[in-house]
N, C-alpha and C positions, 0 to 999 in steps of 0.2 A: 235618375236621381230619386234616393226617397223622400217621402213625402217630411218626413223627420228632417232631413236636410232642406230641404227649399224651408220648412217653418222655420228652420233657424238661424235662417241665411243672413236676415234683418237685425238677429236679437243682439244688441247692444246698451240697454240698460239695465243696469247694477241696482238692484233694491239693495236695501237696509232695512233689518225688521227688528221689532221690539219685544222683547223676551220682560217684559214688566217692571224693566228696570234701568234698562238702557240700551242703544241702537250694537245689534251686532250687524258687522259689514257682511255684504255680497251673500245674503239669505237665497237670491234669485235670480237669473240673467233672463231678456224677453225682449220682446217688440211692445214696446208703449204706445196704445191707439187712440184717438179720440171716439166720445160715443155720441153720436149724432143726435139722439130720440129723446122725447121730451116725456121725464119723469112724471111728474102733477104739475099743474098749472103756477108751482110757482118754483121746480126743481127744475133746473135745466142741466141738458147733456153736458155741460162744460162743471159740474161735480162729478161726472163720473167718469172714470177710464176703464178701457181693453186693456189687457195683459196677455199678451201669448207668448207660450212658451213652448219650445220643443224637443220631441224627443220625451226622454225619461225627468224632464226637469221641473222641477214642483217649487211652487212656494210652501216652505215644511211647515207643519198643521200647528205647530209651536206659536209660528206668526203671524196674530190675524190683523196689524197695525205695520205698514209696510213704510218706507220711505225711500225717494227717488232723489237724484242727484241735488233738485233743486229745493229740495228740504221741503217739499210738501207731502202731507201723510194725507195717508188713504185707509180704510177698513178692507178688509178682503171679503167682499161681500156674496158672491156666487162662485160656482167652480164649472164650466162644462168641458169635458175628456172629448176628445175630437180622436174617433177610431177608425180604423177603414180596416177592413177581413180582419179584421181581432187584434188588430196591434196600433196600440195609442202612438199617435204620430206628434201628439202637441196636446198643450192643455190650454183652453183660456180663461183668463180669471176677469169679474167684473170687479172694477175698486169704486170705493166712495169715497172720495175726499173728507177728512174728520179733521175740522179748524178747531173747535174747541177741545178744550176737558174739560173733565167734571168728576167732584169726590163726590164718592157713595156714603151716604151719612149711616150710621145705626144709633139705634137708642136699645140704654139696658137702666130698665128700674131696679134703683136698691129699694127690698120695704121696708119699714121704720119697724120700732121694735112697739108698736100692738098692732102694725099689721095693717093697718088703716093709710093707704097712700103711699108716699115712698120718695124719695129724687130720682127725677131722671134724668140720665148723663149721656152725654151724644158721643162719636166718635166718628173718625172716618176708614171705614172699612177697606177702601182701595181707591186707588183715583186712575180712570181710564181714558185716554182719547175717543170723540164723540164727535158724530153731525148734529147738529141742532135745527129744524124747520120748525114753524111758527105756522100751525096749521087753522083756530080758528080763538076766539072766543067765548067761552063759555058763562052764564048767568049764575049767581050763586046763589045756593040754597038756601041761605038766609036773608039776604037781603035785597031788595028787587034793583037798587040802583046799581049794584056791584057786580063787574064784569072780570072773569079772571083770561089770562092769556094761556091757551089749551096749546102746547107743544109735542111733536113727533122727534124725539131721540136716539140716534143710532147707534150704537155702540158694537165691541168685539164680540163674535160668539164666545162663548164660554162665561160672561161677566156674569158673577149671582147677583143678582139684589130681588128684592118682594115690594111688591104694597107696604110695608112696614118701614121701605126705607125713606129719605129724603136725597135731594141733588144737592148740591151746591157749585155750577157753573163758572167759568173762568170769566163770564158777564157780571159778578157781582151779584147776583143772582140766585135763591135757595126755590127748588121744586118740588110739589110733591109728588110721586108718584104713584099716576094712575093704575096703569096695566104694564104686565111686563109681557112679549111673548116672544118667540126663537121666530125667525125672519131670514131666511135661507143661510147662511155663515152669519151673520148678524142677531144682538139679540136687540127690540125693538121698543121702548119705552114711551107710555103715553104721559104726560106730566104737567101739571100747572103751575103755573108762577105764582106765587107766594108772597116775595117782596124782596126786600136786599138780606140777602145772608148773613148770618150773626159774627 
């Protein structure tokens, strides 16, 4: 038997994947596994699953926002190709479970006509499904008694945003964002809490 066949002996789960606008069906067919290993001390293995898939079958690169029968979404966050003498027998994907969302805020000043200051107008640039961890506390620059809550963000690879944008969370919640950086299929956002969203 090849090795392609015993991988896919199991696969009987159906994703759903999100094209940005709404779930298209049967994106993917796999064996869904539990991940045992503990992420950081406050992420545990029951956010994250195995995907394996066999054979020639991929989750297509369109969808990095996946969903399983039981309506819980995942990010597709790793990919490792499992090869034996040069022919890909299966692929496995690591998923993260993404509970919230969150729009990506932009600001555009108009300047006034001498030029001096201007209105600034917000908008929301896109709104993508997200992990959200609560990683520590931070002290603020201005004022010694004031503590802001410092958050780790996960998001789909390909999301843009900068330093220049803001969050605003499905917690009622507006963030700023700290750092942005790519994080293996993921893009990885550091951010502080702000207060309640306008």
């Amino acid at each position: 038997m090849k090795l392609s066949q015993a991988n896919s002996y199991f696969n009987s789960v159906h994703l759903e994947g999100w094209d940005g606008a709404a779930w298209v069906a049967d994106v993917a067919l796999g064996n869904f596994l539990s991940f045992d290993r503990f992420i950081t001390e406050r992420t545990f293995g029951q956010k994250k699953r195995m995907f394996e898939t066999g054979g020639g079958a991929v989750i297509p690169d369109a969808y990095r926002v996946v969903r399983t029968p039981d309506a819980n979404r995942y990010l597709v966050e790793a990919l490792n190709v499992d090869i034996r003498d040069d022919v890909t027998y299966g692929r496995t994907y690591l998923l993260r479970e993404c509970g919230s969302q969150a729009d990506i805020i932009g600001f555009t000043k108009a300047a006034s006509a001498s030029g001096i200051g201007g209105d600034i107008t917000e908008s929301v640039l896109a709104t993508v499904f997200c992990d959200v961890e609560r990683i520590t506390a931070e002290n603020s620059r201005e004022f010694d008694s004031v503590r802001f809550s410092s958050h780790v963000i996960t998001m789909p690879g390909g999301t843009a945003l900068t330093t220049d944008n803001q969050l605003d969370l499905d917690d009622g919640h507006r963030y700023e964002v700290m750092e942005v950086n790519a994080a293996l299929l993921t893009v990885s956002v550091r951010a502080v809490k702000l207060g309640a969203a306008p």
